[in-house]
C-alpha positions in Angstrom: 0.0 0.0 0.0 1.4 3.7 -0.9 2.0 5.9 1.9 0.5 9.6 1.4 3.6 11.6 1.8 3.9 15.2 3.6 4.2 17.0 0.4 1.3 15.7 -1.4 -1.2 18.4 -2.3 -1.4 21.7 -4.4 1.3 24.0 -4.8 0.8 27.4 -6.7 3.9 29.0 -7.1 5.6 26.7 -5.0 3.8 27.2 -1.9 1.6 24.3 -0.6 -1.6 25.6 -0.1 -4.2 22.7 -0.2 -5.1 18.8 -0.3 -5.8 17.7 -3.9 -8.6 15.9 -2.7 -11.2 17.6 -4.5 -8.9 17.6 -7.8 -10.5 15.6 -11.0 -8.0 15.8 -13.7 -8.7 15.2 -17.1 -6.0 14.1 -19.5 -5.5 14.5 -23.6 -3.4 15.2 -26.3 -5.1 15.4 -29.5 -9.2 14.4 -29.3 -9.6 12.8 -32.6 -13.8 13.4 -31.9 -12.4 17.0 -32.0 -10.6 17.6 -35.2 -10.3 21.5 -35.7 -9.2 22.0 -32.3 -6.2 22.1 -30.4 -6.7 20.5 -26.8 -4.6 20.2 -23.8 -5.1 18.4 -20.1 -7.4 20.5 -17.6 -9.2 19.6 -14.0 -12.7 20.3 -12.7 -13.4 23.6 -11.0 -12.5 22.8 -7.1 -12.3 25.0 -3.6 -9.4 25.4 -1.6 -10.4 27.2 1.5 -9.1 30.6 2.6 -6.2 30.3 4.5 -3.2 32.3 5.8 -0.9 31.0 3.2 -3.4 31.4 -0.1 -3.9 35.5 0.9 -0.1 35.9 1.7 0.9 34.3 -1.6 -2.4 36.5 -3.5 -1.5 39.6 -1.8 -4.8 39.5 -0.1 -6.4 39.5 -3.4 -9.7 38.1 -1.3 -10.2 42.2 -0.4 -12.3 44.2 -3.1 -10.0 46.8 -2.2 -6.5 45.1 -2.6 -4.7 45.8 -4.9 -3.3 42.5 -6.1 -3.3 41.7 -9.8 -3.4 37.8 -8.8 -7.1 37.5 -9.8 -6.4 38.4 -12.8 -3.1 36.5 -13.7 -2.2 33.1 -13.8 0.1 31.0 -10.9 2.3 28.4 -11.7 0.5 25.1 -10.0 1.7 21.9 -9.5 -0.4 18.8 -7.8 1.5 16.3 -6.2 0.1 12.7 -5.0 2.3 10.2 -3.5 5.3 12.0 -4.0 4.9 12.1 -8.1 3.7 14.9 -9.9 0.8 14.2 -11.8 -0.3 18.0 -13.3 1.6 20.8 -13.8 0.3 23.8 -15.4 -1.2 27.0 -14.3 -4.1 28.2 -12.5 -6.9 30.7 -12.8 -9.0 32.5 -10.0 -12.4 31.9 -10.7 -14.4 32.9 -8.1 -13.7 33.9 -4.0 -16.2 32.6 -0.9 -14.6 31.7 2.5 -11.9 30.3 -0.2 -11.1 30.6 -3.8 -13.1 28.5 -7.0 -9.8 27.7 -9.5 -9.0 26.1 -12.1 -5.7 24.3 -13.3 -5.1 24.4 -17.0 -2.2 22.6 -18.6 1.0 24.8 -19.7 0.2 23.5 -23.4 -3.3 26.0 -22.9 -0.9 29.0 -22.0 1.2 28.9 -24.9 -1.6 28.6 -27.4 -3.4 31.1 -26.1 -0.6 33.4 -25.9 -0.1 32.2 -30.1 -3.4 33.8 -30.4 -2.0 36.8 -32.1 -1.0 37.9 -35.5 2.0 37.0 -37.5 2.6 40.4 -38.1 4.0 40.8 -34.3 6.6 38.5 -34.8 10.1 40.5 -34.2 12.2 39.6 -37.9 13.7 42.8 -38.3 16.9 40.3 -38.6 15.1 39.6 -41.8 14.2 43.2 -43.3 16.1 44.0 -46.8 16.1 46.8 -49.5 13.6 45.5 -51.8 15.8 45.8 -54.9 16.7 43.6 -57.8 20.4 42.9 -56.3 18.8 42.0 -53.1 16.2 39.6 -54.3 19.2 38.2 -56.1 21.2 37.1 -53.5 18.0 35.4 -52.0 17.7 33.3 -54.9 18.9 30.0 -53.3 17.7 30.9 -49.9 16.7 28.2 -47.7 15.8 29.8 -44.5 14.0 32.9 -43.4 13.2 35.3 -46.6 13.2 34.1 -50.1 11.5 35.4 -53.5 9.7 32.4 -55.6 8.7 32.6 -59.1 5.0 33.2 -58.7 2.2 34.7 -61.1 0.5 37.5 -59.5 -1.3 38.5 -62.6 0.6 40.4 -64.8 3.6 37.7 -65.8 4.3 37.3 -69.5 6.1 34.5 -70.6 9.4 34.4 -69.2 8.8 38.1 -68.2 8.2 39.4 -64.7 7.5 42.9 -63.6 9.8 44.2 -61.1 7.1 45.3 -58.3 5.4 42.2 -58.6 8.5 40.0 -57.1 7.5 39.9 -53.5 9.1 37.6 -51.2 7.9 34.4 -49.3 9.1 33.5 -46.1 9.9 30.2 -44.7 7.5 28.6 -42.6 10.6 27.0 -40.5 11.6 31.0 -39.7 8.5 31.8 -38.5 7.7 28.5 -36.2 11.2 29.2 -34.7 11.0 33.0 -34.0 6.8 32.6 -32.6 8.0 29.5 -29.9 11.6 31.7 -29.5 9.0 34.6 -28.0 7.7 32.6 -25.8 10.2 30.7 -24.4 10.3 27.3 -26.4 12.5 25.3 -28.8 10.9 23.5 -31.7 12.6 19.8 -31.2 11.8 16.6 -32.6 11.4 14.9 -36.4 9.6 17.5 -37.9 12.9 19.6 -38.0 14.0 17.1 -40.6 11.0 16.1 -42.6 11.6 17.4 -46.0 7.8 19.0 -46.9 8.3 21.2 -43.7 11.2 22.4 -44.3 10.5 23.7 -48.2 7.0 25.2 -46.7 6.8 29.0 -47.8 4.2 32.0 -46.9 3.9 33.9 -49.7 3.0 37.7 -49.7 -0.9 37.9 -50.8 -1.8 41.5 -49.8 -3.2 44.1 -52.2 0.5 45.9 -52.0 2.9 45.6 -49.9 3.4 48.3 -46.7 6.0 50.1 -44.7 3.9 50.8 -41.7 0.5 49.5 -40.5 -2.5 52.2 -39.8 -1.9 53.8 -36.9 1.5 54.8 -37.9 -0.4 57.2 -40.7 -3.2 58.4 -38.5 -0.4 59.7 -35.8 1.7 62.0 -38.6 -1.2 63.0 -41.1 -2.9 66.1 -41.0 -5.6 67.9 -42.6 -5.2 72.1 -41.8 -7.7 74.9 -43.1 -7.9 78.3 -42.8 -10.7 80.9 -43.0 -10.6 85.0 -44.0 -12.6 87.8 -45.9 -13.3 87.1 -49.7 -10.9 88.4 -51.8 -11.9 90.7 -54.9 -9.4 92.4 -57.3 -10.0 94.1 -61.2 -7.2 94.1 -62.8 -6.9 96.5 -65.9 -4.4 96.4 -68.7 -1.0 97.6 -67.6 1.6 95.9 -66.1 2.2 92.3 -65.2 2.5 91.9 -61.2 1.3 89.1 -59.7 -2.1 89.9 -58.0 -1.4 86.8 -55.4 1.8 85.0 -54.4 1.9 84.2 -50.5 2.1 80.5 -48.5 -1.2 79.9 -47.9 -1.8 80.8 -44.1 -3.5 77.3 -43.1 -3.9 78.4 -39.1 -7.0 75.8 -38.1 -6.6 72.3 -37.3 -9.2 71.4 -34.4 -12.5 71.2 -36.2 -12.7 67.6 -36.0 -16.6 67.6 -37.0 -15.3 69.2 -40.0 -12.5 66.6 -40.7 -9.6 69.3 -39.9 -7.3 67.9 -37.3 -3.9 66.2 -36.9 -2.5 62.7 -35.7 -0.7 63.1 -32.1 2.8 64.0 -33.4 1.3 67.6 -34.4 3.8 67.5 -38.1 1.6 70.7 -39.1 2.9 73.8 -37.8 -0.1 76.4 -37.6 2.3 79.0 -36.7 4.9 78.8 -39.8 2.4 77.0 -42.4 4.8 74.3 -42.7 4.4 70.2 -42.4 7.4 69.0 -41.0 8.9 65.2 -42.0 9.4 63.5 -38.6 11.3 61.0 -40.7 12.2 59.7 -44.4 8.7 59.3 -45.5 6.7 59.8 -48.7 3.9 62.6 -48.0 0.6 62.2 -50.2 -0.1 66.1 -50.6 -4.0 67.2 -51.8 -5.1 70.6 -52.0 -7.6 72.4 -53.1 -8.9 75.9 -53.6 -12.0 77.8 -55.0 -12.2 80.8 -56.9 -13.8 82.8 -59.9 -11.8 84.0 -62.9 -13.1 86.2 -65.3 -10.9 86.9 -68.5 -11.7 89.7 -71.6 -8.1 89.6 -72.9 -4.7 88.5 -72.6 -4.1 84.8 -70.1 -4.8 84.4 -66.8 -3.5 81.9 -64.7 -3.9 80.1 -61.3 -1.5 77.9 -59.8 -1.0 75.8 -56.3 2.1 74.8 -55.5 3.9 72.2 -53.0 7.1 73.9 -51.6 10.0 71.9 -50.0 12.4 73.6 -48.2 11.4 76.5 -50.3 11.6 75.0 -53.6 8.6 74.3 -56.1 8.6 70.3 -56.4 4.8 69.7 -57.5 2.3 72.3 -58.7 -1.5 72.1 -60.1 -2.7 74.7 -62.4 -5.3 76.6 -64.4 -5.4 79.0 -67.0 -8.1 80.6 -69.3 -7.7 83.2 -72.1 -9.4 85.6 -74.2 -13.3 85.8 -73.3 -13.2 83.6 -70.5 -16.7 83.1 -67.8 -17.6 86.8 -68.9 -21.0 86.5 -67.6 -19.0 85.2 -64.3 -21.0 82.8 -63.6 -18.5 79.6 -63.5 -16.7 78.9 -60.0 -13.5 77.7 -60.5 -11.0 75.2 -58.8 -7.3 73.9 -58.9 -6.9 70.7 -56.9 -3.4 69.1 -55.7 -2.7 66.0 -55.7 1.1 64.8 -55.8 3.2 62.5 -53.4 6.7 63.7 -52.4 9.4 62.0 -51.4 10.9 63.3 -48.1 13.6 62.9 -46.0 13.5 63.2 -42.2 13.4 67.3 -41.2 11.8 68.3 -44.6 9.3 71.5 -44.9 6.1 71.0 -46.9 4.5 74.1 -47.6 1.6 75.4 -50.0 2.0 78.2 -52.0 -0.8 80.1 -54.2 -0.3 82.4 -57.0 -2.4 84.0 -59.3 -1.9 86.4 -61.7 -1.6 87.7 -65.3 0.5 85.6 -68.2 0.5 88.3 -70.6 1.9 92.0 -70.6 -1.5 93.4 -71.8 -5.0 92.2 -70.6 -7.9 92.9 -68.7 -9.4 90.3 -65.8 -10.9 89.9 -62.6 -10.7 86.8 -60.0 -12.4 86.0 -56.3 -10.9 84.2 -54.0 -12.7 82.2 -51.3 -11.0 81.4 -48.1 -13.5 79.3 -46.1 -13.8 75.7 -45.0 -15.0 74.4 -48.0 -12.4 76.2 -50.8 -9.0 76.2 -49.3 -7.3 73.7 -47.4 -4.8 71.0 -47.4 -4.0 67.6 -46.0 -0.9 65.7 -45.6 -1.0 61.9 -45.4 2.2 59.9 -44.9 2.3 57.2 -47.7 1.9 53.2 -46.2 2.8 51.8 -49.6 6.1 50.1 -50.1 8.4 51.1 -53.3 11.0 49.6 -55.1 14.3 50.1 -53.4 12.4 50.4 -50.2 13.1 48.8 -46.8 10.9 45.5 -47.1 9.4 45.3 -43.8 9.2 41.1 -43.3 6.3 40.8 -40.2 4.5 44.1 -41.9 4.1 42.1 -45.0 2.7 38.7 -43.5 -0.6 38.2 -43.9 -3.1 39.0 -40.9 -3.3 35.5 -39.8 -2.6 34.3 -36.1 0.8 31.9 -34.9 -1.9 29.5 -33.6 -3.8 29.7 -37.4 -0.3 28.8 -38.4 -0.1 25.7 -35.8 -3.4 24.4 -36.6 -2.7 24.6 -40.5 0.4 22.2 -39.7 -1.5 19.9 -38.1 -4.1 19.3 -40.6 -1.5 19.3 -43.3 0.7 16.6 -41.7 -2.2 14.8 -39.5 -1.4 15.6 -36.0 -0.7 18.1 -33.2 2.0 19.7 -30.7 3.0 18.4 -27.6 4.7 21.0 -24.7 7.2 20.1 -22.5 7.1 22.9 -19.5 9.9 21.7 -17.8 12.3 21.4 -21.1 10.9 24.5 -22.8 10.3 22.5 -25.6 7.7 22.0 -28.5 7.5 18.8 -31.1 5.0 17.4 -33.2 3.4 14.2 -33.1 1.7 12.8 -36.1 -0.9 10.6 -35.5 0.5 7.9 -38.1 4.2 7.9 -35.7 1.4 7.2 -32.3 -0.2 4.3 -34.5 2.9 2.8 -35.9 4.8 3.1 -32.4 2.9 -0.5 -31.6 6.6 -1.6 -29.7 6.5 1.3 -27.2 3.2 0.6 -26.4 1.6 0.5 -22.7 0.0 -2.3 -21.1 -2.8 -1.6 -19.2 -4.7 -4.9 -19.1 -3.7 -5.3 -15.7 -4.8 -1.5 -15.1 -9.1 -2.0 -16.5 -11.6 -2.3 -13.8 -12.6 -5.8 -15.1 -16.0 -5.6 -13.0 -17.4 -2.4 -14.4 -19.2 -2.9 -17.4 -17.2 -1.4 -20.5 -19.1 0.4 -23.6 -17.7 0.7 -27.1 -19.3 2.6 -30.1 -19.1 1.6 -33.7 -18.3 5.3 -34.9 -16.3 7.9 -34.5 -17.7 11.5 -34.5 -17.9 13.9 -36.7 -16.6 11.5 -39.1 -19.0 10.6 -41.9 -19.0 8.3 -45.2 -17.1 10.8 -46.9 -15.2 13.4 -44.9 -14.0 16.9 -46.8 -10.5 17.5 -45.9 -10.5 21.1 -47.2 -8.4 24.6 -47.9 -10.2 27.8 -48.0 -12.4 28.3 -50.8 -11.6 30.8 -53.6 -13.0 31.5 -56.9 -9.7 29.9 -58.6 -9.8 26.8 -56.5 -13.8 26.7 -56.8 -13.7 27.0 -60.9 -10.8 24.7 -61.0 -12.6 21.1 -59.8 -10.8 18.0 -59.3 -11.6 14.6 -60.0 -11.0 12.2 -56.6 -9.9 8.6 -57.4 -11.6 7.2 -54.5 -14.8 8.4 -55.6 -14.8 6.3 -59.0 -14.0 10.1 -60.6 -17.7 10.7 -60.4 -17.2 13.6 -57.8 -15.3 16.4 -57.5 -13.9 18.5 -54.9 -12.0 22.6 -55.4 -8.8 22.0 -56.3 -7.0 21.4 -53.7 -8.9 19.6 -51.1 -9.4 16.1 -50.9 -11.2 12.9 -49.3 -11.2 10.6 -46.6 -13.6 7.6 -47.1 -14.8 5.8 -44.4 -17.1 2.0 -45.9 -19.6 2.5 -43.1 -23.4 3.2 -44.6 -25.0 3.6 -41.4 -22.9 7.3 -40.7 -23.7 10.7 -42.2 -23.6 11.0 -45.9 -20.5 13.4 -45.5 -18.8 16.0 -43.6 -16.6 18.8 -43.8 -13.9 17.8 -41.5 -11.9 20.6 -41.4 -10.7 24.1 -43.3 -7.4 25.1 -43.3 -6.6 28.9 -43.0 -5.1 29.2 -46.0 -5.6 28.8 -49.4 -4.5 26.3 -51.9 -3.3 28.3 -55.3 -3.9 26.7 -58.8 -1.5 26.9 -61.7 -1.0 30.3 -63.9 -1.8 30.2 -67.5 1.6 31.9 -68.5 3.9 29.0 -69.4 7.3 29.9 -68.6 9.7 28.0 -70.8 11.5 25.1 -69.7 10.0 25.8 -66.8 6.4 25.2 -66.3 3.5 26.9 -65.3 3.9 28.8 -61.9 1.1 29.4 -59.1 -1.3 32.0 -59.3 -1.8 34.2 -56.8 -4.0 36.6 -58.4 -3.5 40.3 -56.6 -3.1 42.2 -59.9 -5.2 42.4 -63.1 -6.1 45.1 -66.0 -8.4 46.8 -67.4 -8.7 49.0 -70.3 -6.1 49.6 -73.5 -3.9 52.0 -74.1 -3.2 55.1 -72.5 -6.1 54.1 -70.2 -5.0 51.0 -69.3 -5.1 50.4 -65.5 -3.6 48.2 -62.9 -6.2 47.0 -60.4 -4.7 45.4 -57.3 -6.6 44.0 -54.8 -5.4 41.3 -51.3 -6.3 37.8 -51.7 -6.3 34.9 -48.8 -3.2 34.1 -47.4 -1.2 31.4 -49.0 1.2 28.1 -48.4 3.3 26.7 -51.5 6.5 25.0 -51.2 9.9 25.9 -52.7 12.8 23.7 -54.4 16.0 23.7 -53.1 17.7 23.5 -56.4 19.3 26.0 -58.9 16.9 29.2 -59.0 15.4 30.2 -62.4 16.4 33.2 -64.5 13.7 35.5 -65.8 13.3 38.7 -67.3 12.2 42.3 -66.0 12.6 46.0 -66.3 14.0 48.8 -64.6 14.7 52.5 -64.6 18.0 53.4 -65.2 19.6 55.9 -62.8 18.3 58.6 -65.0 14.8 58.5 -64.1 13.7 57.9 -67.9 15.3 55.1 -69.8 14.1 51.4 -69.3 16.8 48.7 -68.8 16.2 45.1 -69.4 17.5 42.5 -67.0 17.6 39.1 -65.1 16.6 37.9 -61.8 16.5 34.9 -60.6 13.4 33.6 -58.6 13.5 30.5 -56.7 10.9 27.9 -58.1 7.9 26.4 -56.0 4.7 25.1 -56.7 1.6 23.8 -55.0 0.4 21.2 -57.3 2.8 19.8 -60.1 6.1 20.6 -59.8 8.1 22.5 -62.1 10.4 21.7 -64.6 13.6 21.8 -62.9 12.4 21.2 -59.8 11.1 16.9 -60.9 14.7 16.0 -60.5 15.9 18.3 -57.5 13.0 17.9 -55.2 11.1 15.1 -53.5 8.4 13.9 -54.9 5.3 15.3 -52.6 2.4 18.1 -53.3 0.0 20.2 -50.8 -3.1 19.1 -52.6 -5.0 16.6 -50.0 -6.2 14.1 -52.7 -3.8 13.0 -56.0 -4.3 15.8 -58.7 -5.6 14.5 -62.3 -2.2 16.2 -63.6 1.1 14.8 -62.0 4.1 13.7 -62.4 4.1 11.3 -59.6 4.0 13.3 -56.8 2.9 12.4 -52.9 -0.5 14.1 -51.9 -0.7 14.7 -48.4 -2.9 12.2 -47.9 -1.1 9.3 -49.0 2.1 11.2 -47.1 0.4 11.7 -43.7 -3.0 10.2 -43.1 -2.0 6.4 -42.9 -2.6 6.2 -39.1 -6.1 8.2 -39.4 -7.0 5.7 -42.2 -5.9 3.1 -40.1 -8.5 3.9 -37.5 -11.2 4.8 -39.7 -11.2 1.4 -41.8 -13.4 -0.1 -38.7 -14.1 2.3 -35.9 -14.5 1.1 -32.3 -13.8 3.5 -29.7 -13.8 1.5 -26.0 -15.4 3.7 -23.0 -13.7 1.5 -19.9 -12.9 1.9 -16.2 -9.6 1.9 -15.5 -7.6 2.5 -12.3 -4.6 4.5 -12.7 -1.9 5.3 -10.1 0.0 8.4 -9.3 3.2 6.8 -11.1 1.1 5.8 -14.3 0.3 9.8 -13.9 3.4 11.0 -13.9 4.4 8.6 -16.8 1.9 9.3 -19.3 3.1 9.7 -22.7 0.5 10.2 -25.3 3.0 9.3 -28.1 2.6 5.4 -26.5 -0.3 3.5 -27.7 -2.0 1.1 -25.1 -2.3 -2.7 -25.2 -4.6 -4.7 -23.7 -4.2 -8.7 -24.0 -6.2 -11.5 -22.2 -8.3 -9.3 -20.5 -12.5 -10.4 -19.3 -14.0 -6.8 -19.2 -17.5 -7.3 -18.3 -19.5 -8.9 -21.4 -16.4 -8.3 -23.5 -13.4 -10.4 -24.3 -10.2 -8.7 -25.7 -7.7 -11.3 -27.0 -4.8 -8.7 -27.9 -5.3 -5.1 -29.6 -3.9 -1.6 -29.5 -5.1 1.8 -28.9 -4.9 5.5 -29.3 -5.0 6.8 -25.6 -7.9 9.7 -26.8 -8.9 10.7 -23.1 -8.9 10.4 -19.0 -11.8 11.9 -17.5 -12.1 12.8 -14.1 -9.1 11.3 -12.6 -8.9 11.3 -8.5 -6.3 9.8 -6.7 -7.1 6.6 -5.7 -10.5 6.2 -7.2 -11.3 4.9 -10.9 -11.6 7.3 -13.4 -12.8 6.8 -16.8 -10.9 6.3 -20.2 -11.5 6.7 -24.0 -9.2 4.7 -26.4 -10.0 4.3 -29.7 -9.0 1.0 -31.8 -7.1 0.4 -34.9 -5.8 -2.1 -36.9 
């Protein structure tokens, strides 16, 4: 018989503050009746009563008027039973009467929930580069953080790329490194070296790519007016002075109901008329002002003009001649509209001239300086150029590190395990759980053999045919696929694929999950020798001639793999240092693909795809279902999950390993009798010290 040692009970933070009597622990890894989540190990809601040592250690968090923050943090807890440690994990405050209501959550919870947050707060600055041709070079045969595939974002032409449509990819490897680095982990384990995870690539997929996110432009952009008397003037024949030629006095920014106001770093100065560059920025510049203009002879002209540091750098203009509005009837406007590069200290000001072309002629002109006919705003540009600074976490897409985690585990069939004490994170695929049959635990001699056992031929959600999906979008809906499986009767988006389960008595079908991204179909611009690249469609045109326009627009985020091999040359344009003369030249873009692979990638890279299901064009390549899904299948082929009472011991607690399959042999369990089989360890509900607690373990063959 175990002794109950002196140190058996609940710690939180280290301090002993209770029994663990009232302690039901439930235990899992990865609930296959619970396929688009991520789970970890949790206990009941319990009461430990109020005591000396719990408001010491809370700061007498207990008092509505402490000021402890311990309600509303997590403590490190830790339950200990006969001298093993059976949970370790964290604890939250749930409720206070003569005693606090808490709850222990495994560590595994914490770190998800803290992966709850956007790519885009990931720290790579180690990553930022100069977007430039010589850059994206040297990245060619990158195989780690930042590379630049050869995709087709729209506007590809044979073996021709635009320059400002190479945007770089980075490597899923990077970013599952630098999220767990944040937090404290290290990625360990096979999946470093399996070769699909390692060639995984996010592609940028936003309508164009950014230095700064919004917040940064609201803080420095302003929008200024300024109001006075309307001006009047008749001007006769002699002569040629200008009858206006003055910085415009904007003086009024605090008329938010009127949309004049500034961001908090105050750039405008309503004192000197000037914006002021905080830093190397490009300033979108729009101005307008209203007047009349009269003409019976000679030219007459108005003009708006954006001053830097004193100097003319962008004006908008009118001018009318001979017999112009003589009834003076027609209001006029000239409107501004130019962006100006900037460097950091720069004056932006606005200047307004009107006056007389000609020696000879006689005009007249009002000017109205109100609200409505003379302002200006300044608005710091987001948009990334050529030569820029590429920003690396700016430019991810908007999705979460845990979208990221759960994406992996669909793709590869399986999920993460945490190991607090080692700081350390690995996958476990389902298939390397079913096919670890010689590491498997006994428990025959661990089943309650008196307590009736229940076992259900089915496993939910899982249905006859079960949707294993990317996210839809009109290229993967208009692009169907053919399955095998299915006798090529049906067909799924391109993409996605099927797992068939030979059971008529479950649902027809089932979507059994959606992955987060999407999966990209093949570009119709053949590149030669080469292949057809992936689409990702943020760019299109409309239009001929000299109205032909770009239309850019974001897309959903993307995963593709990338070849390790020799990069492939292509063909763009540039502007030579003079500003004016187009130069041809080549750039070499790494080659990936989704589907097929390219040309020269069918000798250099394994033979695998991201397409669920087997394509109807291949060249032999490994869908991720025939790569990963083999223990799944195995399951499915005859379900049986076994509901059984099973007595577990503190040691047995403290030994889990969800990786191990159990085994039991020779076993009398109520009505049934188990010869020998093995199981995937899917739950422990309620587990007590000492009592029998209940266990989920689902067959396979």
């Amino acid at each position: 018989m175990l002794l109950i040692k002196n140190n058996d009970g609940l710690y939180l933070d280290g301090v002993w503050v209770a029994t663990a009597d009232e302690i039901a622990a439930t235990f899992q890894s990865n609930d296959l009746t619970k396929p688009t989540t991520l789970q970890s190990s949790y206990t009941n809601t319990f009461h430990i009563p109020d005591s000396v040592a719990v408001r010491k250690l809370t700061q007498h968090a207990e008092q509505l008027d402490s000021r402890s923050r311990w309600p509303y943090r997590t403590l490190a807890a830790t339950v200990v039973a006969h001298g093993e440690t059976i949970f370790r994990g964290y604890a939250e405050f749930d409720h206070f009467s003569a005693g606090w209501d808490i709850t222990l959550f495994q560590d595994k919870k914490n770190l998800f929930d803290r992966l709850d947050r956007s790519l885009r707060t990931l720290q790579l600055d180690r990553l930022d580069h100069y977007w430039t041709l010589e850059q994206i070079n040297l990245l060619a045969e990158s195989s780690e953080g930042v590379c630049y595939p050869l995709i087709d974002y729209g506007l590809n032409r044979v073996d021709t790329v635009p320059n400002d449509t190479i945007f770089p990819a980075i490597f899923v490897t990077s970013l599952i490194t630098q999220m767990l680095f944040e937090e404290g982990y290290t990625l360990v384990g096979s999946l470093l070296t399996d070769e699909l995870y390692k060639r995984l690539i996010v592609p940028f997929s936003e309508q164009e790519p950014t230095a700064h996110d919004q917040q940064w432009q609201d803080d420095r952009k302003a929008r200024v007016t300024w109001q006075a008397d309307t001006e009047q003037v008749d001007r006769g024949t002699l002569g040629r002075g200008h009858w206006i030629d003055r910085i415009q006095p904007f003086n009024q920014d605090n008329l938010p109901e009127q949309g004049f106001e500034q961001g908090k770093f105050h750039c405008f100065n309503t004192t000197t008329h000037e914006y002021v560059c905080p830093q190397a920025m490009r300033v979108r510049v729009q101005g307008y002002q209203g007047f009349k203009a009269l003409c019976v002879n000679g030219v007459v002209e108005v003009v708006l003009s954006v001053l830097k540091n004193g100097n003319s750098v962008a004006n908008a203009r009118f001018e009318a001649g001979t017999g112009y509005n003589l009834l003076y009837l027609i209001t006029n406007n000239v409107t501004l509209d130019e962006t100006i590069a900037c460097q950091a200290g720069d004056r932006l000001q606005i200047n307004l001239l009107a006056q007389r072309q000609t020696d000879l002629g006689a005009w007249r002109m009002t000017m109205y300086n109100d609200l409505d006919n003379s302002w200006v705003s300044f608005t710091p540009d987001l948009t990334l150029h050529t030569g820029d600074l590429w920003p690396v976490a700016r430019n991810l897409p908007d999705v979460s590190c845990l979208s990221l985690l759960k994406a992996l585990g669909f793709l590869m069939s399986g999920t993460w395990s945490v190991n607090p004490l080692r700081h350390e994170v690995h996958f476990v695929s389902f298939s390397s759980i079913v096919n670890n049959t010689s590491q498997a635990v006994d428990w025959s001699f661990r089943v309650n053999t008196g307590a009736e056992p229940a076992w259900t031929p089915r496993l939910d959600p899982y249905a006859q045919i079960n949707y294993l999906r990317w996210k839809e979008i009109d290229e993967t809906k208009n692009t169907q696929v053919a399955i095998r499986d299915l006798g090529g009767t049906q067909t799924v988006n391109f993409g996605d694929g099927v797992l068939l389960v030979d059971a008529s008595t479950l649902e027809p079908d089932t979507n059994l999950f959606e992955v987060a991204f999407a999966a990209s179909t093949d570009s119709t611009n053949e590149v030669p020798n080469y292949g057809l690249p992936p689409l990702i469609k943020t760019r299109s045109t409309s239009g001929y001639g000299d109205s032909l326009t770009i239309n850019k627009q974001g897309t959903t985020p993307r995963l593709l793999l990338a070849s390790f091999g020799a990069a492939q040359p292509m063909k763009t344009k540039r502007l030579k240092a003079d500003g004016i003369t187009l130069e041809e030249i080549v750039v070499h873009l790494k080659p990936c693909w989704f589907g097929a692979r390219p040309i020269p990638a069918i000798t250099s890279e394994p033979s695998f795809i991201l397409a669920f299901s087997q394509l109807q064009v291949s060249r032999g390549e490994q869908c991720l279902i025939d790569r990963y899904y083999d223990g799944l299948s195995r399951v499915l082929r005859r379900m049986r999950v076994l509901d059984v009472s099973v007595t577990l011991y503190p040691r047995d607690i403290a030994d889990l390993d969800f990786e191990r399959p159990i085994r039991l042999q020779r076993v009398h369990i109520g009505s049934l009798v188990i010869s020998d089989g093995f199981y995937y360890l899917n739950k422990i509900a309620d587990y007590v010290d000492g009592a029998p607690c209940q266990v989920t373990l689902i067959a396979f063959t």
